[in-house]
C-alpha positions as CSV (number, residue, x, y, z in Angstrom):
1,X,0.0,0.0,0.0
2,X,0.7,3.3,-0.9
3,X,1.0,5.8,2.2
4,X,1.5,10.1,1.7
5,X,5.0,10.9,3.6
6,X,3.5,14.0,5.1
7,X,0.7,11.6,6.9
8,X,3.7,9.9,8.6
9,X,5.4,13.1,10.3
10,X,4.6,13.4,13.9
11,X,4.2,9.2,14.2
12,X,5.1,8.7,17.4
13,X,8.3,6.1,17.7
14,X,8.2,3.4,20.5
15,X,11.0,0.9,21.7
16,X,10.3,-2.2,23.5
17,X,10.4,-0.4,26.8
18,X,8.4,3.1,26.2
19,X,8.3,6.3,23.6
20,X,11.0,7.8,21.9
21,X,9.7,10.6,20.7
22,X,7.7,11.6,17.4
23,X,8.9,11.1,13.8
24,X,9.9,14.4,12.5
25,X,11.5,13.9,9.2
26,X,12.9,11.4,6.9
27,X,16.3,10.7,4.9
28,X,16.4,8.6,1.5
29,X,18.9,8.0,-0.6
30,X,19.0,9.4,-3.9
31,X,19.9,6.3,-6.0
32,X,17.4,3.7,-5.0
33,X,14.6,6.4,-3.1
34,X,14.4,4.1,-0.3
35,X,13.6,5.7,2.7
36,X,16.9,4.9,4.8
37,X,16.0,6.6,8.2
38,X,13.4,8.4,10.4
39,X,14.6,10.8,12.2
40,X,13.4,11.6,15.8
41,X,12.5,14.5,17.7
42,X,13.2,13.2,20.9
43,X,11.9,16.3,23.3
44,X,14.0,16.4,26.6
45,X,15.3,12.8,25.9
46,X,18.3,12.8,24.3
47,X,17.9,16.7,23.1
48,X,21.4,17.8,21.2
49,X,21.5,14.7,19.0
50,X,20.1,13.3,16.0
51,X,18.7,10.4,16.6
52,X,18.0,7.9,13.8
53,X,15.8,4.9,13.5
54,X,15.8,1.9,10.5
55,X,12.8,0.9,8.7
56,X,15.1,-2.3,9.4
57,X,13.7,-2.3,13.2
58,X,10.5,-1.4,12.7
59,X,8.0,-3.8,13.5
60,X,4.2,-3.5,12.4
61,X,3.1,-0.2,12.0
62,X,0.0,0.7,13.8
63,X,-1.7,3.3,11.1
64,X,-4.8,4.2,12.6
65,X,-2.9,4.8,16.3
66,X,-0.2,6.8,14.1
67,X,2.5,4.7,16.0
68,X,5.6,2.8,14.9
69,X,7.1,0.3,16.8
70,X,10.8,-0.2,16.9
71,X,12.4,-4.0,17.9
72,X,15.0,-1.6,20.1
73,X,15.1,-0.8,23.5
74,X,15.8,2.9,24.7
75,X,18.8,2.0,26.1
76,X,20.2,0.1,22.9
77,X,19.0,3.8,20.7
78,X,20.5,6.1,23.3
79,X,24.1,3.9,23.4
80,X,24.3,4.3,19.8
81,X,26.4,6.4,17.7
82,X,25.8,10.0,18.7
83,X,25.8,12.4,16.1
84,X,25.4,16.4,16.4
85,X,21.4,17.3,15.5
86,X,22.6,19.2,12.4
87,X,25.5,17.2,11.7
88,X,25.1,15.0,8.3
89,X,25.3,11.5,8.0
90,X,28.6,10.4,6.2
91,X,28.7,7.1,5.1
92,X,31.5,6.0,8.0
93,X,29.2,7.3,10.2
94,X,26.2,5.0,8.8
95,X,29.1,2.4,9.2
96,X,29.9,2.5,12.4
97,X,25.8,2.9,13.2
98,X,25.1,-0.4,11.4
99,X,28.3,-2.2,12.8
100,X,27.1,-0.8,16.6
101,X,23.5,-2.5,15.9
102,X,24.9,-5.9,14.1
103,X,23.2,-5.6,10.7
104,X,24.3,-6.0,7.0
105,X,25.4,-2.7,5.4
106,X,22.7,-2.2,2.6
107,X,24.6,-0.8,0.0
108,X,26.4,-3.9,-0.6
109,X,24.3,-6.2,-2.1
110,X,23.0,-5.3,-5.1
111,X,19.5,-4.6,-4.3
112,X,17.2,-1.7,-3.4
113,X,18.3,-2.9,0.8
114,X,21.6,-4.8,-0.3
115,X,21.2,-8.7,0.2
116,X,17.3,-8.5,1.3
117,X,14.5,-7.5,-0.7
118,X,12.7,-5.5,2.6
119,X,14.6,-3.6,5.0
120,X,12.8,-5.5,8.2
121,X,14.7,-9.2,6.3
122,X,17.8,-7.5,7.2
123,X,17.1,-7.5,11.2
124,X,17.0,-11.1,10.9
125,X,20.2,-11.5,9.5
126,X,21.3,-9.5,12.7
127,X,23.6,-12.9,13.6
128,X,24.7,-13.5,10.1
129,X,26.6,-10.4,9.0
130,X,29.4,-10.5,6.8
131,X,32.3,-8.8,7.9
132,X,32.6,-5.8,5.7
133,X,35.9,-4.6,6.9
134,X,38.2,-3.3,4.3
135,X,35.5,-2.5,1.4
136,X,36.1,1.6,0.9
137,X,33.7,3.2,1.8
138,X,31.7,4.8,-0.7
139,X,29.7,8.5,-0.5
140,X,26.8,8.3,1.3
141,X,23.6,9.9,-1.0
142,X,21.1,10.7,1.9
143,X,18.7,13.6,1.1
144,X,16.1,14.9,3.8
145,X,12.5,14.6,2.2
146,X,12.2,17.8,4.4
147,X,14.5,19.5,2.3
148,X,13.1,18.2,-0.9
149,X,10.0,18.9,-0.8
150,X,9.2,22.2,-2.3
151,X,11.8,21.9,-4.9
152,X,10.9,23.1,-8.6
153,X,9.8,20.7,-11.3
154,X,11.1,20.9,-14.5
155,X,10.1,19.4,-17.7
156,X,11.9,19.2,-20.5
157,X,10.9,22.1,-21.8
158,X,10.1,24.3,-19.3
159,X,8.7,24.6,-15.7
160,X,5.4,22.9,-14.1
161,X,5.2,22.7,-10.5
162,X,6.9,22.0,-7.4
163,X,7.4,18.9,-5.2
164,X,4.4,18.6,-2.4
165,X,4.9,15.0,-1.1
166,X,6.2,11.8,-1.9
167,X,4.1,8.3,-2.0
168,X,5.2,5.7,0.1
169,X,5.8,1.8,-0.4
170,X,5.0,0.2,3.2
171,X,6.6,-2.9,2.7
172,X,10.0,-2.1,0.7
173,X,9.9,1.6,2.3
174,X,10.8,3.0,-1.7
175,X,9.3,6.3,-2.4
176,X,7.1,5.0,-5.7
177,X,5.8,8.4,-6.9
178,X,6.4,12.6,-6.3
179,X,3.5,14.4,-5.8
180,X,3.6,17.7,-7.7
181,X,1.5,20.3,-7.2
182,X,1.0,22.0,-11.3
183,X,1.5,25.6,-11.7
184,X,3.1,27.9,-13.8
185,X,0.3,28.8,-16.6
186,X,-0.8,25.1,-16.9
187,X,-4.1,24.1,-15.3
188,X,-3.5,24.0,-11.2
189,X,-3.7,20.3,-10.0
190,X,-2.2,17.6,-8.2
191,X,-0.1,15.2,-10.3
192,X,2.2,11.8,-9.5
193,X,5.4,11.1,-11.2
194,X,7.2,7.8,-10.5
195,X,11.4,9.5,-9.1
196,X,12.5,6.5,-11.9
197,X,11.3,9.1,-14.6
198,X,13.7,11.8,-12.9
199,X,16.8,13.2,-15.2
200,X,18.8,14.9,-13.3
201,X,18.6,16.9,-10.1
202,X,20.6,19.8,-9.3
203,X,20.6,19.7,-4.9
204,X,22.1,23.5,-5.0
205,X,19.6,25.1,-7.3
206,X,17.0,22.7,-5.9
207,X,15.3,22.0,-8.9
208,X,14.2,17.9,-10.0
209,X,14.1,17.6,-13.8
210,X,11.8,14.8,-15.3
211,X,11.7,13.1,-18.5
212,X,8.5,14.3,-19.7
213,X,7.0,17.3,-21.5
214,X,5.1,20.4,-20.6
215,X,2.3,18.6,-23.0
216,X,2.9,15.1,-21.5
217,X,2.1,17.3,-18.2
218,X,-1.2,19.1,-19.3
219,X,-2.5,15.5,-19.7
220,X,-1.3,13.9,-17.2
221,X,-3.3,11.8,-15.1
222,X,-4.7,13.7,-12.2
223,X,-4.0,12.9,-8.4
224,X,-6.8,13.3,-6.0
225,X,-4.9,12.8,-2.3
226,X,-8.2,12.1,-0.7
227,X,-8.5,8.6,-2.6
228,X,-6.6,6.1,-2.2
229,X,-4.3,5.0,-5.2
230,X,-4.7,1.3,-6.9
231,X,-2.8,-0.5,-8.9
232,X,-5.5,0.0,-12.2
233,X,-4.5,3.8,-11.3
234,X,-0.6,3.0,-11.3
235,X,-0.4,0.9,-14.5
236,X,-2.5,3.5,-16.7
237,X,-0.1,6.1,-15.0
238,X,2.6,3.8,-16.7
239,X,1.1,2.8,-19.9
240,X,0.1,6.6,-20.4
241,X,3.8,7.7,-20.4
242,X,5.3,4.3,-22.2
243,X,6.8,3.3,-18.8
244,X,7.9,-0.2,-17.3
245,X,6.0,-0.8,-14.2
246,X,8.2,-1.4,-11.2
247,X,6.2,-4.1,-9.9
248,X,6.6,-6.2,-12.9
């Protein structure tokens, strides 16, 4: 199922043992769009540091109670790796995070999370992890969806909109589709583009480029938030535009 990011901000986050805090923004990468971490506002807890939590630890979401809960207890989050609330997260950092909980680095792999196909298969591998020591490294490519949202949206010939929300995969924790809100002299509507379709984007100018045309966007198929998206919806999203469906 499909779920709007901006729903999930202000989820409240709970170990084994009591409340985090509340879910107040969340980093993807900008290879795969898979959500990587939430990030916690902890209140009084643990104030000064940014506190991260895996999709890997979550167990089953509780939608209707607005409530995920983590596998961790608050003693295992707090004697984690502590990094600055407005310090960025490098990929050594991520490696010494991962190493500190036990679990498989997901870049390595080849898949959207590495050797798993859902981020929560990885937490059972917690006893199994490959020792990982001496691979370099590489740049981590974490992006706030925070920051992201709002940016401009380009067409390839001209501008249409800006970035609203993003659409969520529950189960892999992908973002599947941008939500752009259409402007800029063509008729003013909500519209979903699948981040697959995305050229280029350019994180100082803050703009996100996609592979379609200012026409292609004046017929686009429109996106009502209020009504939940189906996969009849998503394959003549697809087939409108030529594109290979991502669950096929």
């Amino acid at each position: 199922m499909l779920r709007r990011i901006n729903e999930l901000k202000g989820y409240v986050i709970s170990a084994e043992d009591g409340e985090i805090g509340r879910c107040k923004d969340f980093l993807f990468d900008d290879r795969h769009w898979a959500i990587r971490y939430m990030v916690a506002d902890t209140g009084k807890w643990l104030p000064g540091r940014k506190v991260l939590v895996s999709p890997i630890a979550l167990g089953k979401p509780d939608w209707e109670a607005r409530r995920f809960p983590v596998q961790l207890t608050r003693q295992e989050i707090k004697e984690s790796p502590p990094l600055g609330e407005d310090a960025p997260v490098s990929r050594q950092y991520e490696s010494s995070w991962f190493d500190y909980y036990g679990w498989p680095y997901y870049w390595f792999g080849g898949g959207i999370w590495g050797a798993a196909p859902y981020p929560t298969a990885l937490f059972l591998k917690r006893l199994e992890k490959v020792v990982e020591k001496g691979l370099e490294p590489e740049e981590s490519h974490l992006r706030s969806v925070k920051e992201v949202t709002g940016y401009q949206i380009l067409s390839k010939d001209g501008k249409v909109g800006h970035a609203e929300d993003f659409l969520l995969e529950e189960e892999a924790w992908v973002l599947r589709y941008i939500v752009i809100n259409i402007h800029n002299g063509l008729p003013h509507r909500k519209v979903l583009v699948a981040p697959t379709w995305v050229t280029w984007v350019d994180w100082i100018s803050m703009q996100i480029r996609i592979e379609l045309t200012t026409e292609a966007f004046r017929n686009i198929l429109e996106y009502d938030p209020s009504v939940p998206i189906d996969r009849e919806y998503e394959a003549r999203l697809h087939e409108k535009h030529g594109r290979p469906k991502y669950w096929e």
